[in-house]
N, C-alpha and C positions, 0 to 999 in steps of 0.2 A: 737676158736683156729685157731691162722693159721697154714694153711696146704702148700700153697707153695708160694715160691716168684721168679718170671722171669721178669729178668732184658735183656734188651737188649742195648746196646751202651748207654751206662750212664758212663760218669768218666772214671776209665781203665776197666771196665767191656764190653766185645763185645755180649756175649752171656752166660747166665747163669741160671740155672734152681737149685731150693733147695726146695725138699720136706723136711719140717717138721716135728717133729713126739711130739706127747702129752710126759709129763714129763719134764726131764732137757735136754735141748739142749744146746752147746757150740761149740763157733768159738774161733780156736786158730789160731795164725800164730807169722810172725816178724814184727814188728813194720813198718806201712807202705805198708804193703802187703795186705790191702784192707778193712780192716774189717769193719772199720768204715762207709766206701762206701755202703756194704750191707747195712747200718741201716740211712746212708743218703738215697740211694731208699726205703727202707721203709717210709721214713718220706714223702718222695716226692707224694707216692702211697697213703700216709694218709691225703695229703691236708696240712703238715704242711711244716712252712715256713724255708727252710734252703738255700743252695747254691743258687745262681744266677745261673751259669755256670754248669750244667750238663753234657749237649750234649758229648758224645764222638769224639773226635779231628777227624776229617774226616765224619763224620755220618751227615747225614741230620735232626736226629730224634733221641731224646732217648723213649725208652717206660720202665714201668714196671707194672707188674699186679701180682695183692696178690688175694689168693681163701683163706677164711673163712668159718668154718663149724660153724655154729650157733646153739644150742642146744634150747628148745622148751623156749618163756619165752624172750631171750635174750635181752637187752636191746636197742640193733642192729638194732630190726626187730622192736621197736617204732619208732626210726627215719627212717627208710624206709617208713614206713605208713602214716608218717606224711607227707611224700617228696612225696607222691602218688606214691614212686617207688615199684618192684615190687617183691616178696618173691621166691626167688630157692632153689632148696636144697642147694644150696651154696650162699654163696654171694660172688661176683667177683667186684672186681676193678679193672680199668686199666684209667692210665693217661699218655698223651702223653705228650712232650716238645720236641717242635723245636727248628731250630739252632737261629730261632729271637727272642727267649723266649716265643712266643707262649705260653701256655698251656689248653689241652684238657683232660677232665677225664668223664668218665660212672662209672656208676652202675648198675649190671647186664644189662650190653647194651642199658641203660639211658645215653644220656648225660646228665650231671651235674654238676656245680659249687665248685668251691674249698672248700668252705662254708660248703657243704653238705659233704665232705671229711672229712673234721676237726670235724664236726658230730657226723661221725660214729665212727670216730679212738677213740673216749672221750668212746667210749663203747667195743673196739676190743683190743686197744694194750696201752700200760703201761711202757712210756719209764724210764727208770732212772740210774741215772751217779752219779760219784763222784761231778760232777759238778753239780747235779742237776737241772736240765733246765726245770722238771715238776712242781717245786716251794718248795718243803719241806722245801729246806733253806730260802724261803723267808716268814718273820714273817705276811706281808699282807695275805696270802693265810690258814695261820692257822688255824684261826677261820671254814673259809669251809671245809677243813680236818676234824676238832674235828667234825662237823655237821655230815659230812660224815662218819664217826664212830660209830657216836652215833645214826642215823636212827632219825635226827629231822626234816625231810622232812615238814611231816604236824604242827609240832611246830614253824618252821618257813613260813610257808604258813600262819597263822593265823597271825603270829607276823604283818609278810608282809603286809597282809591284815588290819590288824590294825593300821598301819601306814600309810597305803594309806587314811584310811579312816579320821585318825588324818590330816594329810597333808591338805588334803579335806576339813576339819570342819577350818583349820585353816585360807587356803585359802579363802575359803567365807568371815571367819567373817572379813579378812583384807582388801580383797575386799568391804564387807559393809561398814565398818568402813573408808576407803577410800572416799566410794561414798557422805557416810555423811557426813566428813570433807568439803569435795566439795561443797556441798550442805551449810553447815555452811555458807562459806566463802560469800556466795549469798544468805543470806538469808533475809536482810532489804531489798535485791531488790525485791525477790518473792515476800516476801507479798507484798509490794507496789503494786507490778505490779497486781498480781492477785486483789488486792482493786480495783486499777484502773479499771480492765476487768468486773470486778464484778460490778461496779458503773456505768457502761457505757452499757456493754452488747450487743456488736455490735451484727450482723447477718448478716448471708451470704447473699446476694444481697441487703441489707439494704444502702447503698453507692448508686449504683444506682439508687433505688425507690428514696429518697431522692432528688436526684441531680435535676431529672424531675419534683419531686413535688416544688422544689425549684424553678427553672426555667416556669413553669406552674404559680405559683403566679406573677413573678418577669413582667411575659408577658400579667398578665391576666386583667390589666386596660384595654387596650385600647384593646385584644379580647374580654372583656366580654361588650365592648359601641358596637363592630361591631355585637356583636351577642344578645345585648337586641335591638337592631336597628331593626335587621332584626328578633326576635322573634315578635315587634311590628306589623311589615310589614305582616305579618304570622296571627297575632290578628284579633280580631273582628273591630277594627279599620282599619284594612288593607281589605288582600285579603280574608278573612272568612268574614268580612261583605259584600263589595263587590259581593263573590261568591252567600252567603246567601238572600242578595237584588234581584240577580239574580234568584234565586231559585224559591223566591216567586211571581216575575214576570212570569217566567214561566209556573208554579201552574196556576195562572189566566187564563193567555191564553191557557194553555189547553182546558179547557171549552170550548171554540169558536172554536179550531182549532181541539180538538180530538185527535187523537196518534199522529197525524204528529210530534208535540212534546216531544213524550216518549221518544224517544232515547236520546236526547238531556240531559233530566231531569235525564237520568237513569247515564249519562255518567260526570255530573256535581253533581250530590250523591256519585258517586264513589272519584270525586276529591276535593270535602268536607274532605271524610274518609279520603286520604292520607294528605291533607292540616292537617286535625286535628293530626296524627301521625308524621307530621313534625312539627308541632309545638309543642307538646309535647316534642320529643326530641329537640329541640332545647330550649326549656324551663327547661331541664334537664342539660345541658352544658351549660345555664347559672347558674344556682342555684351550679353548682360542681365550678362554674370560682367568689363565692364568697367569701372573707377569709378574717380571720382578719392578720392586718398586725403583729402583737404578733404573731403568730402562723408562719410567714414568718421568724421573728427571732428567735424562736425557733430549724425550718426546719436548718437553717443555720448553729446557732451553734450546734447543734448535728451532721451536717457534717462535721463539720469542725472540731470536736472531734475525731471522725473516723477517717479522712482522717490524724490526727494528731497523732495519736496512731498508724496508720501504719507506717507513715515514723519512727515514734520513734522505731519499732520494723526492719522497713527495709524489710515489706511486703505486699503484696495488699490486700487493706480492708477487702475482702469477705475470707482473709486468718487468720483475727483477730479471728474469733471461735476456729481455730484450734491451735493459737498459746496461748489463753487464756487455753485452756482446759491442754497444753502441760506444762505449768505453774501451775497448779492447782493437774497435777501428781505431780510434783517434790517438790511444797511444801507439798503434801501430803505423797512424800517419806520422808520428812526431820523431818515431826511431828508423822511418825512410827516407823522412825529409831532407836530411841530409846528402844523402844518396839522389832524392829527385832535382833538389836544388843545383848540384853539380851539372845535370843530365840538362835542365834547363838551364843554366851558366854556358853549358857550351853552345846548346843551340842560338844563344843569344849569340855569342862571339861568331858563331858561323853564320847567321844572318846578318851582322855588323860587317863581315868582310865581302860577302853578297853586295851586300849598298855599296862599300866602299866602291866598288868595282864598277856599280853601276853608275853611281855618281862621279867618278875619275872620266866615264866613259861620255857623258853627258857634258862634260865639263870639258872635253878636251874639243869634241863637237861644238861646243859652243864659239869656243876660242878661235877654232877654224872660221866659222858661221861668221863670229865678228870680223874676221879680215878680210870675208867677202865681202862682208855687206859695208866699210869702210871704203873698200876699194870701189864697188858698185857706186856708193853715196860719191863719190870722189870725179866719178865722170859723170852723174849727172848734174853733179854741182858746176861744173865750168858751163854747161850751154845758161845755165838762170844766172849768168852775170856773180859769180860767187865763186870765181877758183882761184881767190886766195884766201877760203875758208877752208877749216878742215874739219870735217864731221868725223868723230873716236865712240866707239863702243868700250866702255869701259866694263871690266870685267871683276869683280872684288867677293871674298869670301862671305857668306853670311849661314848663319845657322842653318842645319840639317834637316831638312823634310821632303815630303815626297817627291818636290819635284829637284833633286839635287842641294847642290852649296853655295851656288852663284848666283852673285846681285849682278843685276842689267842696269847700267842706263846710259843712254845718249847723250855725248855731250859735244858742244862748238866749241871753236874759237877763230872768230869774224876775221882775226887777220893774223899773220903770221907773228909768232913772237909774243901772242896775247893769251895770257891765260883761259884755260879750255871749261865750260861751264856749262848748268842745263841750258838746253833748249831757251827755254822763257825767262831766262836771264840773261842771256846774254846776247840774243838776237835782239834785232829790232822790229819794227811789226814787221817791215819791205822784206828785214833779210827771212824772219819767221814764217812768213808765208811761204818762199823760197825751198829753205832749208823741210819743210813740211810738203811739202810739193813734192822735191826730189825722195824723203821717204816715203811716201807713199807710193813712188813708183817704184822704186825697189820694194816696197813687201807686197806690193800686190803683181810684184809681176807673173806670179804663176795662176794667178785666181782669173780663170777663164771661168765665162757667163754673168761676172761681176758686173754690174753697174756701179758706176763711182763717178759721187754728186761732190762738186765742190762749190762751198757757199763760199764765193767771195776770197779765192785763194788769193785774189790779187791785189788786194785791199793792200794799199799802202804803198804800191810801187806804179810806176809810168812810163811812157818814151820806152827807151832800148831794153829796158829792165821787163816790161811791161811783153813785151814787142816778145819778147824770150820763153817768158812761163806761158804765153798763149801757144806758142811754136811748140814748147815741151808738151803741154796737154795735144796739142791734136797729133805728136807723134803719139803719143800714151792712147788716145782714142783709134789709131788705126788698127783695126781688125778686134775693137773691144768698145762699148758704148760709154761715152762721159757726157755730163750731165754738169754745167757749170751756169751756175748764179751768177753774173759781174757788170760792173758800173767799167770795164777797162774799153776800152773799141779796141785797142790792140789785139785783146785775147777775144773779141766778140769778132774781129775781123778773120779770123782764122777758122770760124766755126763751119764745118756744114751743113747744118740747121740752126737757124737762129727764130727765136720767140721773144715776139713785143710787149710784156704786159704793162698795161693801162687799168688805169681807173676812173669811173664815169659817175655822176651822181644822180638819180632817177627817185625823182617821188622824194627829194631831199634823205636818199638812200643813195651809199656810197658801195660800188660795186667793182669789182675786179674780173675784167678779163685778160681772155691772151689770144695773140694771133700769129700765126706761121706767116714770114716776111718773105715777098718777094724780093729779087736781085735790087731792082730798085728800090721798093720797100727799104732795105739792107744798108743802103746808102743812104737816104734819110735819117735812119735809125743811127747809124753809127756817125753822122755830121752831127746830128742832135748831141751825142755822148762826145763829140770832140769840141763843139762851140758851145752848146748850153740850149736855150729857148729859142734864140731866134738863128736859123740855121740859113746860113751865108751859101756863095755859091763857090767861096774857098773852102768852106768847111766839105762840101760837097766833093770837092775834087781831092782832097786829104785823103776822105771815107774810100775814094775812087782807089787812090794810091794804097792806102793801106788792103785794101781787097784783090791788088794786083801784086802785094808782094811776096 
């Protein structure tokens, strides 16, 4: 409920305070003397989007701040929790706007964004006009009305759900079916190629090893003459026979000379041992420096395979494993594809029957929903002078998305036997007002803690007509707060709070107030709205009667 609204320099408002009170509230005045201002600062306060130009002509700043009583539950106090803002016995809003359009808004002495404004108001207040600006006459928003009526919350959570998940199965498989096409279009090349990688079988530093054993042969005539040359020289023909001749010379003369020659002998056995160790190796780097010349063209052309298959792909040899292998995925994507396309073809049908199900279920709910909310529209249509109109929820197939298959929209027809039509074609403003009236009490009749403003629902109608929709609103405001704008005394006569605004002009500054009406007050007020300017003392006794009936 809201309990009060202060406004400060906004429009021709300087300073203004209006406690609210539960039940039927009304603001009366003359046309132009401000009313609509109050509920432009309301909107202002709620984050929604209206005037550019607020600021009061001389002010630096306008401010206004609304206090709501929130009862335990409220759907108020989900969006506060969710904003990590923070729970009072009240909740208060206040939003500021400077003269350079600036704007600044809290929540309970949070700053926060307009965003979170717009938020809250979706669960505090309930504007609605002949004009309706909160959507009822627009046939797009129908279908979430009827929802809203009918409590298909989780009915469409599941639809939802089932569509995301359809969407999902559809995506992939067109995704798959994408990749495979691709894959098609290359596919005499893959195999190829992967034949080729297969037939060849390069390996990472195989280029290299290669190149040197290639080069190693190409050099190894005339190293392997320098090195059987000198394995000779190394031979028992060479320096081992030599040494060995020596040796057994030595031997001899030991005998005669005694150790004077050990060391000699001991030190010439020693370079036996290395002589024999070099020539062994050196008898080994002959025998590796021998090949057959076959085996040299071999070495060559397997290089020259390699090094050909790189440029053909436009990478360095030792990169061939990894681009054979990377080949060898993709045709082994294109020979599963088939295989996965089937796998996702089913999941796609089994998420199609998933929705089906969900959207049959949603859809049969609705169809329910509409013969309530017909029947509902049905009795509230006879007390507002209108029962021999008939209010139809039409119900008609339309494309497939998350929220089901079904178009909404509202349609009349004024008098029996007359073709049934929207809303705003076929009413009249008197009956429009009416016919908007009574839906608004059928969808909001679950929304406890709502305030609900109506600007001038009664625009267009009078007398017993008039006399009806004011009776309808204060049964609607019993045990719930309305908030009604009107130029009608019938509906201003029914009210439990009633509010005067005027406008005064100061300093050749035209200014807007408002003031809570006494009983007598009330009677003035309402003989002015039944006679005009100059108020008689029939008009007076009218006001009296209409206050007593």
């Amino acid at each position: 409920m809201l309990r009060s609204l202060d406004i400060r320099d906004m429009l021709i408002i300087d300073r203004l305070s209006l406690e609210l009170q539960p039940g039927l509230n009304v603001l009366t005045g003359e046309t132009g003397a401000g009313k609509s201002i109050l509920l432009d600062a309301l909107g202002f306060v709620l984050g929604w989007r209206g005037r550019a130009e607020l600021v009061r002509e001389g002010a630096e700043q306008g401010e206004v701040t609304a206090e709501f009583d929130l009862p335990s539950g409220h759907a108020a106090l989900d969006v506060l929790d969710d904003c990590g803002l923070p729970r009072d016995e009240a909740l208060i809003l206040r939003r500021v706007n400077m003269r350079d359009g600036r704007k600044t808004a809290w929540v309970n002495d949070r700053r926060v964004s307009g965003e979170v404004l717009r938020r809250l108001s979706d669960s505090l207040v309930e504007l609605h006009g002949q004009n309706d600006d909160r959507g009822l006459l627009n046939p797009r928003g129908h279908r979430q009305l009827l929802d809203a009526f009918g409590g298909h919350e989780d009915l469409l959570a599941r639809c939802r759900a089932a569509w995301r998940d359809l969407s999902g199965a559809r995506t992939a498989l067109a995704e798959a079916e994408g990749r495979v096409a691709e894959l098609r279009e290359e596919e005499d090349f893959l195999r190829h190629s992967v034949s080729e990688f297969e037939a060849l079988d390069p390996e990472a530093g195989e280029d290299a090893a290669l190149d040197a054993r290639r080069r190693l042969m190409q050099a190894s005539e005339k190293i392997r003459g320098d090195v059987a040359r000198a394995h000779e020289a190394l031979g028992p023909e060479g320096a081992e026979g030599l040494m060995r001749d020596a040796s057994r010379r030595l031997d001899d003369a030991s005998a005669q000379v005694g150790e004077a020659l050990a060391e000699a002998i001991a030190a010439l056995d020693r370079a036996l041992v290395e002589l024999g160790e070099a020539e062994d190796g050196v008898g080994r780097v002959l025998d590796s420096l021998a090949f057959d010349p076959a085996e040299l063209e071999q070495v060559e052309e397997r290089l020259f395979a390699i090094r050909g298959l790189a440029r053909k792909h436009g990478v360095g040899p030792d990169d061939l494993p990894e681009v054979a292998a990377r080949f060898s995925d993709r045709l082994a994507a294109l020979d599963g594809g088939a295989k996965d396309l089937a796998g996702l073809q089913a999941a796609v049908s089994e998420a199609e029957e998933s929705y089906e199900v969900a959207a049959d279920a949603l859809g049969a709910a609705r169809a329910q929903a509409a013969e309530d909310l017909d029947a509902a529209m049905a009795r509230e249509l006879a007390p507002l002078k209108l029962d021999r109109a008939e209010f139809a929820t039409e119900i008609s197939e339309s494309d497939a998305g998350p929220e089901g298959r079904d178009q909404v929209a509202f349609t009349v027809a004024t008098n029996p036997g007359a073709p049934a039509g929207p809303l705003n074609k076929i009413a009249s403003g008197g009956e429009l007002s009416r016919f908007l009236l009574a839906l608004k009490v059928c969808l909001t009749a679950e929304d406890e803690g709502l305030t609900m403003i109506f600007d001038e629902i009664d625009r267009g109608v009078g007398g017993a007509t008039a006399d009806a929709v004011g009776r309808r609103l204060e049964a609607l405001a019993d045990g719930a707060q309305v908030l009604v704008v009107t130029h009608s005394p019938q509906v201003a006569a029914r009210a439990g709070h009633h509010w005067r605004v005027t406008k005064r002009v100061e300093a050749q500054v035209t200014l807007s107030e408002v003031t809570a009406l006494s009983e007598a007050e009330r009677i003035d007020e309402l003989a002015r709205m039944l006679a005009g300017d100059i108020v008689t003392d029939e008009a007076r006794a009218a006001a009296r009667a209409l206050l007593a009936a």
